[in-house]
C-alpha positions in Angstrom: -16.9 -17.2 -24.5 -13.4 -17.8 -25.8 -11.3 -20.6 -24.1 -9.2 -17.9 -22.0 -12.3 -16.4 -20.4 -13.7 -20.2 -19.6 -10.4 -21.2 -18.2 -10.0 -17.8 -16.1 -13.1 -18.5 -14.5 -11.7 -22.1 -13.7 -9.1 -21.1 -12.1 -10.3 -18.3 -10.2 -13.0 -21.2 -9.2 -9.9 -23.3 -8.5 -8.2 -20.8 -6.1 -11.3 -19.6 -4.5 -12.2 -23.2 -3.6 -8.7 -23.4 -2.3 -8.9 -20.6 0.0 -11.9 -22.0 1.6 -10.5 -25.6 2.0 -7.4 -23.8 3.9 -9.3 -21.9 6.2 -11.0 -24.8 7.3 -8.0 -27.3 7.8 -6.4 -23.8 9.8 -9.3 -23.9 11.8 -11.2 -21.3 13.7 -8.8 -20.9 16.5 -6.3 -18.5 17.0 -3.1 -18.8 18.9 -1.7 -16.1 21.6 1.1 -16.9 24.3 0.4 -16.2 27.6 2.2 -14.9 30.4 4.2 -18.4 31.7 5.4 -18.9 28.1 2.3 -21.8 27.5 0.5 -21.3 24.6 -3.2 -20.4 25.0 -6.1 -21.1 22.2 -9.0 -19.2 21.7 -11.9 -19.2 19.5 -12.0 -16.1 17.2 -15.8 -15.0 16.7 -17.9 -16.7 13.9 -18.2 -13.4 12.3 -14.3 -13.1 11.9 -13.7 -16.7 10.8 -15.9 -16.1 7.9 -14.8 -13.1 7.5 -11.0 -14.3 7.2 -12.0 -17.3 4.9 -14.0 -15.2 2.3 -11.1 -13.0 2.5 -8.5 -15.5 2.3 -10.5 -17.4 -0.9 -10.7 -13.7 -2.7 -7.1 -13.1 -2.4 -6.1 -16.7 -3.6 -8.5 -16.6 -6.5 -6.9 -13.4 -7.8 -3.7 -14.7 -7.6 -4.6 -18.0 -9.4 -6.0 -15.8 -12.0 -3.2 -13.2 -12.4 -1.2 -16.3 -12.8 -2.8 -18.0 -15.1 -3.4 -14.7 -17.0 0.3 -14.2 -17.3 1.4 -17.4 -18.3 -1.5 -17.5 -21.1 -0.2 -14.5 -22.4 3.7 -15.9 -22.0 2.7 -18.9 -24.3 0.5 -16.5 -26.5 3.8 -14.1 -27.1 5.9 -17.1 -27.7 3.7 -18.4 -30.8 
């Protein structure tokens, strides 16, 4: 593997790992105002938080990548 390809899959390890660590500080709950104006929390299911993290991590891993892809390719053009 050239040193591109090993440092792709770092950082598409990097933003994956990311994605997951901010789905858990956000937390499982979701907010939704209620009638009065208070502010009611509810637990989404289990199904949809791990649903919304593994989505969340996917989408943040391909950005890190795309990144990284174009800014290798930046300092590669520049040579």
């Amino acid at each position: 593997m050239s040193k591109f390809e090993k440092n792709l899959i770092k950082y598409l390890s990097y933003g994956f790992c990311v994605g997951i660590y901010y789905s858990f500080i956000k937390g499982p709950t979701t907010m939704s105002s209620s009638i009065n104006g208070m502010f009611e929390f509810y637990t989404v299911p289990t199904s949809t938080f791990i649903f919304r993290t593994l989505s969340t991590s996917f989408i943040l891993s391909l950005i890190a990548g795309v990144v990284y892809t174009i800014v290798f390719l930046c300092i590669k053009g520049n040579k």
